[in-house]
Backbone as XML, in Angstrom:
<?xml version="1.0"?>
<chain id="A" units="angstrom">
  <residue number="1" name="UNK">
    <atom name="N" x="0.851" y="-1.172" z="0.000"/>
    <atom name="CA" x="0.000" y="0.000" z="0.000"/>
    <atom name="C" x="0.899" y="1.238" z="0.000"/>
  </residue>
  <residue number="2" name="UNK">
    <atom name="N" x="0.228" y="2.712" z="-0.474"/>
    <atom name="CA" x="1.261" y="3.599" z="-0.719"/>
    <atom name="C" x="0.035" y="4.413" z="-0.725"/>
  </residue>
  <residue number="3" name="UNK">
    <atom name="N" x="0.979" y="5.582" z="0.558"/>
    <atom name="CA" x="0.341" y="6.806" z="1.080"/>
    <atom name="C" x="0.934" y="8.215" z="0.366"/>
  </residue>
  <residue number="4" name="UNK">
    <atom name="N" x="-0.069" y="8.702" z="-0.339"/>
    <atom name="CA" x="-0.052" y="10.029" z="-0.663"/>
    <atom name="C" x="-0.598" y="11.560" z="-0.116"/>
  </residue>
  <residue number="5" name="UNK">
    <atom name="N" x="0.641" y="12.426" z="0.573"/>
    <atom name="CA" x="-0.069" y="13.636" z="1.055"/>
    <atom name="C" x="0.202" y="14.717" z="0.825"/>
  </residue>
  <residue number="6" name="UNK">
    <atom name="N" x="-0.429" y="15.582" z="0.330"/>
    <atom name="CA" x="-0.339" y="17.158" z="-0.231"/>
    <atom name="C" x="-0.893" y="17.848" z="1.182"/>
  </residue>
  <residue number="7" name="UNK">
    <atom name="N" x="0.351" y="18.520" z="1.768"/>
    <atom name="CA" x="0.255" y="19.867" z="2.760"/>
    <atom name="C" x="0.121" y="21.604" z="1.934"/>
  </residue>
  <residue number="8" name="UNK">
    <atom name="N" x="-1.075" y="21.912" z="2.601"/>
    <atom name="CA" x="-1.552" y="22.927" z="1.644"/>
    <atom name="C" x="-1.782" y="24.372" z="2.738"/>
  </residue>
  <residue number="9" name="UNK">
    <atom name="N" x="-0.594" y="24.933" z="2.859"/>
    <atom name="CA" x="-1.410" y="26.247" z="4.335"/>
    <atom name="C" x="-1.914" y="26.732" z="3.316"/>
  </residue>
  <residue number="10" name="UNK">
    <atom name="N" x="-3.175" y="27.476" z="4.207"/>
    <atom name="CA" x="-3.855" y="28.387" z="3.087"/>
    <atom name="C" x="-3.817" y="29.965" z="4.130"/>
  </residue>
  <residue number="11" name="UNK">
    <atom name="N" x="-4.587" y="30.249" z="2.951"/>
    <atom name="CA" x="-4.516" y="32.225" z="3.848"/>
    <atom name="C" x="-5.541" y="32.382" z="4.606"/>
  </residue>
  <residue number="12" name="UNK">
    <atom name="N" x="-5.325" y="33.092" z="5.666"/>
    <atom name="CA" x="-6.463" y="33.855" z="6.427"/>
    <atom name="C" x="-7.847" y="34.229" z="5.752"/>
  </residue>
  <residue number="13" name="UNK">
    <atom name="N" x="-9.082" y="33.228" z="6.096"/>
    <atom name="CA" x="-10.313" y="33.689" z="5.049"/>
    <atom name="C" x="-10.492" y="33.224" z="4.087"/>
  </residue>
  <residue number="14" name="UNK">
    <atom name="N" x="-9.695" y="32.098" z="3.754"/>
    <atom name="CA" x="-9.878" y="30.659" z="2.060"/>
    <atom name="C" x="-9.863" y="29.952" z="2.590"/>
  </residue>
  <residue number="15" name="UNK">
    <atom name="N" x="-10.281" y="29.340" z="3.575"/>
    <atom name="CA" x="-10.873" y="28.131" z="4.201"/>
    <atom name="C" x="-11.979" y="27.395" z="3.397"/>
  </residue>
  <residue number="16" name="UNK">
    <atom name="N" x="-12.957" y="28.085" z="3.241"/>
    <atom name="CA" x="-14.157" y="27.917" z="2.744"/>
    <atom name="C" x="-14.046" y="27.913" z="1.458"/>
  </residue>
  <residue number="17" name="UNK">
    <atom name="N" x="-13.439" y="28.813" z="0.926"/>
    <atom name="CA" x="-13.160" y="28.937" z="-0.567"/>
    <atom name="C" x="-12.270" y="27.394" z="-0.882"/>
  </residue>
  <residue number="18" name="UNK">
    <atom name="N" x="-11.332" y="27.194" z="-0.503"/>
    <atom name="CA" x="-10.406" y="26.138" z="-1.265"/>
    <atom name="C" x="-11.206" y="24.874" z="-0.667"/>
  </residue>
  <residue number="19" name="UNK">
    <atom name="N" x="-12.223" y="24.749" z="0.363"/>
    <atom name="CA" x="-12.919" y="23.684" z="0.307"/>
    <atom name="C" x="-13.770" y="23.237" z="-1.088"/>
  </residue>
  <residue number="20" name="UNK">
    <atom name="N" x="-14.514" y="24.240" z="-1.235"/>
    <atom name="CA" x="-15.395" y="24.456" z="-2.298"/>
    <atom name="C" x="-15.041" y="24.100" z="-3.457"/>
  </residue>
  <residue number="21" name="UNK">
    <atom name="N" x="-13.093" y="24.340" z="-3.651"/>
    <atom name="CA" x="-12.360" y="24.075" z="-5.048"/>
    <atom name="C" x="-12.423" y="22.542" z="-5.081"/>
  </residue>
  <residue number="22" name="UNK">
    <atom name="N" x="-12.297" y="21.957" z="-4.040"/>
    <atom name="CA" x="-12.072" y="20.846" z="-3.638"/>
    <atom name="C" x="-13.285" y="19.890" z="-4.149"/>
  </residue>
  <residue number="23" name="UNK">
    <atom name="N" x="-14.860" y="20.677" z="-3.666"/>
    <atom name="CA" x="-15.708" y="19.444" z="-3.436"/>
    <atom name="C" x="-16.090" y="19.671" z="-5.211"/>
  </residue>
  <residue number="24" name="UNK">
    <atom name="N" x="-15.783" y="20.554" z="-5.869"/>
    <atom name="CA" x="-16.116" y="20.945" z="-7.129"/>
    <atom name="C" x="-15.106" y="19.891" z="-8.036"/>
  </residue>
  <residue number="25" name="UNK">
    <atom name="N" x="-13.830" y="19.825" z="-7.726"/>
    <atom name="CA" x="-13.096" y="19.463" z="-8.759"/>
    <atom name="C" x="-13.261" y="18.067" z="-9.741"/>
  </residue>
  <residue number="26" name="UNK">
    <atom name="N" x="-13.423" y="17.683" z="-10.474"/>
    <atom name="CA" x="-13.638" y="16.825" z="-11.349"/>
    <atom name="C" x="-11.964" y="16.009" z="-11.469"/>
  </residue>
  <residue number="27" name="UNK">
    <atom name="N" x="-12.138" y="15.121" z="-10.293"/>
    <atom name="CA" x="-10.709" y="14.566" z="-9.404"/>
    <atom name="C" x="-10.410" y="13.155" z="-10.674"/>
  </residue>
  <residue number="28" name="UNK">
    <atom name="N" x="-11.405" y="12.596" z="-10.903"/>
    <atom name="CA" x="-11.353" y="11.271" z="-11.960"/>
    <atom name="C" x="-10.416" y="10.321" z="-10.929"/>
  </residue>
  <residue number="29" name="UNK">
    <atom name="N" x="-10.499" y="10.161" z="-9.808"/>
    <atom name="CA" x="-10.033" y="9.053" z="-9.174"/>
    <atom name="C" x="-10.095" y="8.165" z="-9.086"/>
  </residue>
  <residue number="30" name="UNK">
    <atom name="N" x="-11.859" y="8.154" z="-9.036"/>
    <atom name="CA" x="-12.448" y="6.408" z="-9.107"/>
    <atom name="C" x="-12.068" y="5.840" z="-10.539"/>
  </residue>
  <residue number="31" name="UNK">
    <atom name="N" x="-12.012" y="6.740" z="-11.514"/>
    <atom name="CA" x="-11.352" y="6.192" z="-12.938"/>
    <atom name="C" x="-9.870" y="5.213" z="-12.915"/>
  </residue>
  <residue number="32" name="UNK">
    <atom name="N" x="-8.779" y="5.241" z="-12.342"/>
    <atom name="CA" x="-7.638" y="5.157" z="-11.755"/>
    <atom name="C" x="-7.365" y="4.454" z="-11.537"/>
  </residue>
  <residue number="33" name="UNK">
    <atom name="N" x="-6.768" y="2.819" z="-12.364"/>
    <atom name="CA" x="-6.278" y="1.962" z="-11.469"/>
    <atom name="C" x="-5.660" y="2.005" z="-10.443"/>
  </residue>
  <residue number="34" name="UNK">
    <atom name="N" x="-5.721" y="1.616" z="-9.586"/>
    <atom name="CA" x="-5.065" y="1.717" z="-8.496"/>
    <atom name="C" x="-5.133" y="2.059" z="-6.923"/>
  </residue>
  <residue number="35" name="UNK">
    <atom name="N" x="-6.101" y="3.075" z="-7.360"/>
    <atom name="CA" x="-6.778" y="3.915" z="-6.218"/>
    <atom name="C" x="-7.799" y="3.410" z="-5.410"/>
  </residue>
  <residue number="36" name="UNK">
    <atom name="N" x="-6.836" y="3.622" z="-3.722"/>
    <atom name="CA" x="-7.882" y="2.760" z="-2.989"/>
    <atom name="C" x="-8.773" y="4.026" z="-2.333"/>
  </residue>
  <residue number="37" name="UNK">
    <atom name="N" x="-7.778" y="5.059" z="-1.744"/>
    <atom name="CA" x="-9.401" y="5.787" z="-1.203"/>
    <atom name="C" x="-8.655" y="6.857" z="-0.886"/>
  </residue>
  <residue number="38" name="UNK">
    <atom name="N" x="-9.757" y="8.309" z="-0.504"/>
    <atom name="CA" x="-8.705" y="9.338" z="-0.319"/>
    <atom name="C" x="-10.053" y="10.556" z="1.099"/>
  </residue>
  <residue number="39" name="UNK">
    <atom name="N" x="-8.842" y="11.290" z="1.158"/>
    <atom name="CA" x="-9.224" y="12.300" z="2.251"/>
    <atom name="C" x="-8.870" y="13.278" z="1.746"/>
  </residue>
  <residue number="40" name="UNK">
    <atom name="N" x="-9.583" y="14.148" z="2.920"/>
    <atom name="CA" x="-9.509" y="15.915" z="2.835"/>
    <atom name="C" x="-9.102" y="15.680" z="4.208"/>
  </residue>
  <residue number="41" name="UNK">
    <atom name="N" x="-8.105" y="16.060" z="4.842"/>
    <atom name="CA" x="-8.016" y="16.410" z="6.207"/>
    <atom name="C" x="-7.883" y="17.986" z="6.531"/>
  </residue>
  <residue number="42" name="UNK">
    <atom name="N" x="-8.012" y="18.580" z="7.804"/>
    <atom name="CA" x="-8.525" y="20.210" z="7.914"/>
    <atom name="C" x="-7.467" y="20.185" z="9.405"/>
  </residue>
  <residue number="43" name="UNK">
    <atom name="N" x="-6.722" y="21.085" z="10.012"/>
    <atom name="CA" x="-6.244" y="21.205" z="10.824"/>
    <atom name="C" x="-5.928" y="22.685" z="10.678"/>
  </residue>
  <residue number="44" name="UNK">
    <atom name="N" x="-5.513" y="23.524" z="11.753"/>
    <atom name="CA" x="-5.998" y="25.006" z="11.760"/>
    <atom name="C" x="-4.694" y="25.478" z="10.363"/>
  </residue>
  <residue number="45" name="UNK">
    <atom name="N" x="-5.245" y="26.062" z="10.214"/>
    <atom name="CA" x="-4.446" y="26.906" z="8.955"/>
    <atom name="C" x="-3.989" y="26.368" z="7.593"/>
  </residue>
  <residue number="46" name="UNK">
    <atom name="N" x="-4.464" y="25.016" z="7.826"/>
    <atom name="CA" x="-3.902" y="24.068" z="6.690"/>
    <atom name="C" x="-4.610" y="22.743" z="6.549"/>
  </residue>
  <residue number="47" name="UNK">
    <atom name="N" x="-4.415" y="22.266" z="5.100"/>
    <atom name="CA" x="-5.322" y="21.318" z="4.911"/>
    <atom name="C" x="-4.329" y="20.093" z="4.429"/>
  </residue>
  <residue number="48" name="UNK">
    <atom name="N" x="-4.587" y="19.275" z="4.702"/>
    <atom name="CA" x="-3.656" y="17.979" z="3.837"/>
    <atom name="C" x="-5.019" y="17.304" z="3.109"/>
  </residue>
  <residue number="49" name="UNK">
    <atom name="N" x="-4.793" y="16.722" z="1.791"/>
    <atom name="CA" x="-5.490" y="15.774" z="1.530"/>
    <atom name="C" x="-4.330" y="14.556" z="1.145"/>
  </residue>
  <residue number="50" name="UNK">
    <atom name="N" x="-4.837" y="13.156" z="0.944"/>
    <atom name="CA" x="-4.357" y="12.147" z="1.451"/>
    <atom name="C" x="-5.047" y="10.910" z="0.389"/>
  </residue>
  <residue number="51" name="UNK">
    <atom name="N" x="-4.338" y="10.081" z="-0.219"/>
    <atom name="CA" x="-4.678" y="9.242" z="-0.759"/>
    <atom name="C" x="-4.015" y="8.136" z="-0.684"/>
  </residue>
  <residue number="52" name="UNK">
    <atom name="N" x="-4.928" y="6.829" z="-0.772"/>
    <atom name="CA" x="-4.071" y="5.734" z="-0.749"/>
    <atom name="C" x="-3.885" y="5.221" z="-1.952"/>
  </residue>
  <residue number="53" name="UNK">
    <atom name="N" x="-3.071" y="3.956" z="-2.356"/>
    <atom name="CA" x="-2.895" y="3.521" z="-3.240"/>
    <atom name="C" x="-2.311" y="2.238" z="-3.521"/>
  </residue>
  <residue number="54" name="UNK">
    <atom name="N" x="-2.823" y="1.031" z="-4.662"/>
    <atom name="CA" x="-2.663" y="-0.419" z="-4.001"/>
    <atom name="C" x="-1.012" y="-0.104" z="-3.689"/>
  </residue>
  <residue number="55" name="UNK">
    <atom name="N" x="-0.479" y="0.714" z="-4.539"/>
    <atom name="CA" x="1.253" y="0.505" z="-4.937"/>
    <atom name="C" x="2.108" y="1.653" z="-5.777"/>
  </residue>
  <residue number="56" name="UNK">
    <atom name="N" x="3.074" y="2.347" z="-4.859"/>
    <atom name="CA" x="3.785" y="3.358" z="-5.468"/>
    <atom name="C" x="3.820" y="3.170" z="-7.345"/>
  </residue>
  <residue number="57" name="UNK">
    <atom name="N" x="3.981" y="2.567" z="-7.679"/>
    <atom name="CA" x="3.825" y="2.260" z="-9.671"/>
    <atom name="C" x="2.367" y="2.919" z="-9.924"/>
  </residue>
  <residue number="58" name="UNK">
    <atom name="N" x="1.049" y="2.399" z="-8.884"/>
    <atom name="CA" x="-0.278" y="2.977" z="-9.327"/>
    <atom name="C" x="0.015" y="4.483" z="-9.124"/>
  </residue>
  <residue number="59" name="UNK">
    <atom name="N" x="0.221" y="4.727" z="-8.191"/>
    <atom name="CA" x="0.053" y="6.642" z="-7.888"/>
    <atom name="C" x="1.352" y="6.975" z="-8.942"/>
  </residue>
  <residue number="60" name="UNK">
    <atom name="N" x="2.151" y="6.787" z="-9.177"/>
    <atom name="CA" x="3.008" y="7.192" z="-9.995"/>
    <atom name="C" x="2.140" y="7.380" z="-11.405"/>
  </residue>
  <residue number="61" name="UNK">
    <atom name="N" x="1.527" y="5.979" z="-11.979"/>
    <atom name="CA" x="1.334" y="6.290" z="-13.040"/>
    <atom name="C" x="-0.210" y="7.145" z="-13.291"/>
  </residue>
  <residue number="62" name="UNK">
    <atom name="N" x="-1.062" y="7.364" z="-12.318"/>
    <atom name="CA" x="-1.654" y="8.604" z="-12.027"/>
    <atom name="C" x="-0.946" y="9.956" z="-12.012"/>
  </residue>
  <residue number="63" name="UNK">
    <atom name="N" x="0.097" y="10.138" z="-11.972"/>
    <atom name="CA" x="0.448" y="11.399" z="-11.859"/>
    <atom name="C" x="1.261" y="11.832" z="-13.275"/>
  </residue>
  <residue number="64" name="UNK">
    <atom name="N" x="1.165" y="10.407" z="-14.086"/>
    <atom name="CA" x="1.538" y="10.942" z="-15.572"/>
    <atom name="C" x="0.440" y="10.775" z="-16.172"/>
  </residue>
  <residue number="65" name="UNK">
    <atom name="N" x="-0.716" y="10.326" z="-16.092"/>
    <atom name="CA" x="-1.968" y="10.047" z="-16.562"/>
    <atom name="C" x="-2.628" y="11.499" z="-17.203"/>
  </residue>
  <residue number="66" name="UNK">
    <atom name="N" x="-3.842" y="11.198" z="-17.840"/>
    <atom name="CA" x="-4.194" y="12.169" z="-18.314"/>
    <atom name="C" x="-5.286" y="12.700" z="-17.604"/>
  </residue>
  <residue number="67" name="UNK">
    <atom name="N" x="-6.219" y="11.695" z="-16.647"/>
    <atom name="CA" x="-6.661" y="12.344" z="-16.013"/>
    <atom name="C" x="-6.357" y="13.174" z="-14.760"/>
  </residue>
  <residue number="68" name="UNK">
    <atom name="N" x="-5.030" y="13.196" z="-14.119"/>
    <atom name="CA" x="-4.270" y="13.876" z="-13.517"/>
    <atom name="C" x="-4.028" y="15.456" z="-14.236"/>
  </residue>
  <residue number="69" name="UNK">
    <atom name="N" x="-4.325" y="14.783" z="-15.209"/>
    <atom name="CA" x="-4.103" y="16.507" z="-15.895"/>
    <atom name="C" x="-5.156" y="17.325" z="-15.879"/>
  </residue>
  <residue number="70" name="UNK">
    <atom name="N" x="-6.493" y="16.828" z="-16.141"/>
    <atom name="CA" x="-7.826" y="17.071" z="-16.045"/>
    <atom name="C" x="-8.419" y="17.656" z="-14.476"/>
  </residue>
  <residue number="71" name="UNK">
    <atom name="N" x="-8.097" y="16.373" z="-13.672"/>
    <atom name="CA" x="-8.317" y="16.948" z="-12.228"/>
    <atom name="C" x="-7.640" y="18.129" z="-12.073"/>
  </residue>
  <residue number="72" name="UNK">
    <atom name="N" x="-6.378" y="18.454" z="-12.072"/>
    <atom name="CA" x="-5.104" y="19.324" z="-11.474"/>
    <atom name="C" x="-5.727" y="20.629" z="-12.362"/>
  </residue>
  <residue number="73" name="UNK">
    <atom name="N" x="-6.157" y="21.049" z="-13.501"/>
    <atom name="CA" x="-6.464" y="22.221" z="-14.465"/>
    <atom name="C" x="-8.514" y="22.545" z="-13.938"/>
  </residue>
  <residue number="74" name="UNK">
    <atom name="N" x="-8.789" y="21.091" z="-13.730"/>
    <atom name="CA" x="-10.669" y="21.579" z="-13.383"/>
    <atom name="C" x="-10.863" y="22.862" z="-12.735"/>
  </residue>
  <residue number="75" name="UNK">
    <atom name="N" x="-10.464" y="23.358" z="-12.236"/>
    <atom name="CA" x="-11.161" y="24.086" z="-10.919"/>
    <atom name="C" x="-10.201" y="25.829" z="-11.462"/>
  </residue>
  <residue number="76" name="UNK">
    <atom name="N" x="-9.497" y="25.230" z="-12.537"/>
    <atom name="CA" x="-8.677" y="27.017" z="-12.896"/>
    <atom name="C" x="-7.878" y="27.228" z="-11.640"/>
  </residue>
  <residue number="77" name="UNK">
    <atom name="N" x="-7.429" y="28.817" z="-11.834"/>
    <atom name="CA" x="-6.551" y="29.237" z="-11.502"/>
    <atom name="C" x="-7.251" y="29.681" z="-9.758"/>
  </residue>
  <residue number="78" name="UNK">
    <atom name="N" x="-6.252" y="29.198" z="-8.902"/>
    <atom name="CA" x="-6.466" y="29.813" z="-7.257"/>
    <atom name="C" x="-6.561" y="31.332" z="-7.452"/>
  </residue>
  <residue number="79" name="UNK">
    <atom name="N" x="-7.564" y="31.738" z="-6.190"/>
    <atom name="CA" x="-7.801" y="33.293" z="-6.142"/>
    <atom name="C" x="-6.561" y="33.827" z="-5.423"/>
  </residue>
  <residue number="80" name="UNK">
    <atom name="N" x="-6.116" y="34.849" z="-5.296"/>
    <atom name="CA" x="-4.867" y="35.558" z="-5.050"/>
    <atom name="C" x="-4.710" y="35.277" z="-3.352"/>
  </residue>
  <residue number="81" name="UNK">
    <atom name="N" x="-4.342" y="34.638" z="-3.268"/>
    <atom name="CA" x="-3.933" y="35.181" z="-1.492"/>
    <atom name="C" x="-3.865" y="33.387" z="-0.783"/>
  </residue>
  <residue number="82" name="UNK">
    <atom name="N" x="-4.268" y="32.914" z="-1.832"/>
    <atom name="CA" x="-5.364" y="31.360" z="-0.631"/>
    <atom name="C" x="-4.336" y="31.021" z="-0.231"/>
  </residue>
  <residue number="83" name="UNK">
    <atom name="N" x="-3.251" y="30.477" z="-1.088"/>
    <atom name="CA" x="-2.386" y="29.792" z="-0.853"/>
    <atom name="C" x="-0.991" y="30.690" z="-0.246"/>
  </residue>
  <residue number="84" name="UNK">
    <atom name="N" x="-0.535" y="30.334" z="0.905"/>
    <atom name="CA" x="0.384" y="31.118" z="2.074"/>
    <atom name="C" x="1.472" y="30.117" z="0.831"/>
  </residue>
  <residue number="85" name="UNK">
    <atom name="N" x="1.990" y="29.002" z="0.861"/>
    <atom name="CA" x="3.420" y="28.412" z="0.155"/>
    <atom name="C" x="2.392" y="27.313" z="-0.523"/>
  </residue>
  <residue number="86" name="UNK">
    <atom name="N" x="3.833" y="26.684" z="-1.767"/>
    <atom name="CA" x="3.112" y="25.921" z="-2.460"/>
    <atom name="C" x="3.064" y="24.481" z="-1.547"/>
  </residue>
  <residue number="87" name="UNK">
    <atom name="N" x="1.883" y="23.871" z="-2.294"/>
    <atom name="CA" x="1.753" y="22.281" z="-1.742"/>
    <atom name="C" x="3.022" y="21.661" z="-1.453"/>
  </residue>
  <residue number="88" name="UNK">
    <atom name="N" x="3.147" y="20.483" z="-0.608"/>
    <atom name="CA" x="3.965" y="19.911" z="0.033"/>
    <atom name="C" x="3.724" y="18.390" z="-0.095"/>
  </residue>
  <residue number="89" name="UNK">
    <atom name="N" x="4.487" y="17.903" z="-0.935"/>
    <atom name="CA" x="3.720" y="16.175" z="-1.272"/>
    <atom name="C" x="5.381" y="15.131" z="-0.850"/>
  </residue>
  <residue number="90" name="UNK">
    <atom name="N" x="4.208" y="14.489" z="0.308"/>
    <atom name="CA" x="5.217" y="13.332" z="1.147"/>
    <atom name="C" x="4.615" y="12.487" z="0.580"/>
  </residue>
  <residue number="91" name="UNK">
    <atom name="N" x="5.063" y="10.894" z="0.437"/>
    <atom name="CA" x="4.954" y="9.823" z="0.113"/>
    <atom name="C" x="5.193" y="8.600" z="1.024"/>
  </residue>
  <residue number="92" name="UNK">
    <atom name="N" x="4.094" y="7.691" z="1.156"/>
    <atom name="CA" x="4.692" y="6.773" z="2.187"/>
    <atom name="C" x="4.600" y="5.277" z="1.669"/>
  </residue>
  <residue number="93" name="UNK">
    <atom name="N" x="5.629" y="4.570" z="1.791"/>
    <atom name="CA" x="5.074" y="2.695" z="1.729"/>
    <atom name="C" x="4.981" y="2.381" z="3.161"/>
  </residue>
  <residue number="94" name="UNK">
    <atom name="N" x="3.249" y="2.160" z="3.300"/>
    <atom name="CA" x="2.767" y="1.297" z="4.401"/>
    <atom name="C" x="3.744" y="0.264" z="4.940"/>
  </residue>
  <residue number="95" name="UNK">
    <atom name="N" x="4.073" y="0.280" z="6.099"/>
    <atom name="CA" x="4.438" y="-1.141" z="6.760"/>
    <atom name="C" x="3.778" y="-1.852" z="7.558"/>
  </residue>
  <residue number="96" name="UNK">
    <atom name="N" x="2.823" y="-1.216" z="8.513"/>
    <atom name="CA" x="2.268" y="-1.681" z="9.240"/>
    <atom name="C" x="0.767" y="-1.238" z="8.879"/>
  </residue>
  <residue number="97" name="UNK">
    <atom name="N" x="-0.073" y="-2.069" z="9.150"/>
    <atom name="CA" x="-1.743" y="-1.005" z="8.910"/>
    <atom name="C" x="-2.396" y="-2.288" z="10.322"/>
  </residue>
  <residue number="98" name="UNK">
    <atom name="N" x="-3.467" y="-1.560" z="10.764"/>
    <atom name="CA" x="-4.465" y="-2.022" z="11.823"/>
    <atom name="C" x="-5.732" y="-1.531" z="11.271"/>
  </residue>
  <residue number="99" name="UNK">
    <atom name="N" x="-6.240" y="-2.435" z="11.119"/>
    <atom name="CA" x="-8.103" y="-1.831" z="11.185"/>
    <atom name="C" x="-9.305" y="-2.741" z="12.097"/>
  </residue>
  <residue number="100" name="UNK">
    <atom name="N" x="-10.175" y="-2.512" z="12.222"/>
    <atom name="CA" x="-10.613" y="-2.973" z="12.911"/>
    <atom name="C" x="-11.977" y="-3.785" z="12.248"/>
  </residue>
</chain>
């Protein structure tokens, strides 16, 4: 399994706004081999969203895909201010997982 996360501070007052970009965007995920499931996480000033994936090769080849290109351009250009620095994308291979 293979964890994908984009750290996103945003500006004072685009909270609401870059949610909105979010629930709007035309993501084509479920299209995607590979893709097991994903999040929006919210913590004060910043948002991570988060995706899993069966296997670093799947999210890789999502991110040369074409619908990667589609999602990433849907939603146009950010309004001036939202974004404090650009996104921040960590990568993880699962070692351990628990569920219940």
């Amino acid at each position: 399994m293979y964890i994908a996360m984009n750290r996103f501070r945003i500006g004072a007052g685009h909270d609401e706004a870059f949610l909105e970009r979010w629930r709007n965007r035309n993501s084509k995920l479920n299209e995607v081999p590979g893709f097991q499931r994903f999040w929006l996480l919210r913590a004060e000033g910043q948002f991570v969203s988060m995706s899993q994936w069966e296997s670093r090769a799947a999210f890789e080849a999502w991110t040369q895909s074409e619908a990667f290109r589609v999602a990433h351009s849907s939603s146009g250009p950010p309004p001036s201010g939202m974004y404090i620095a650009a996104p921040e994308l960590t990568t993880y291979e699962v070692e351990l997982s628990l569920e219940r």
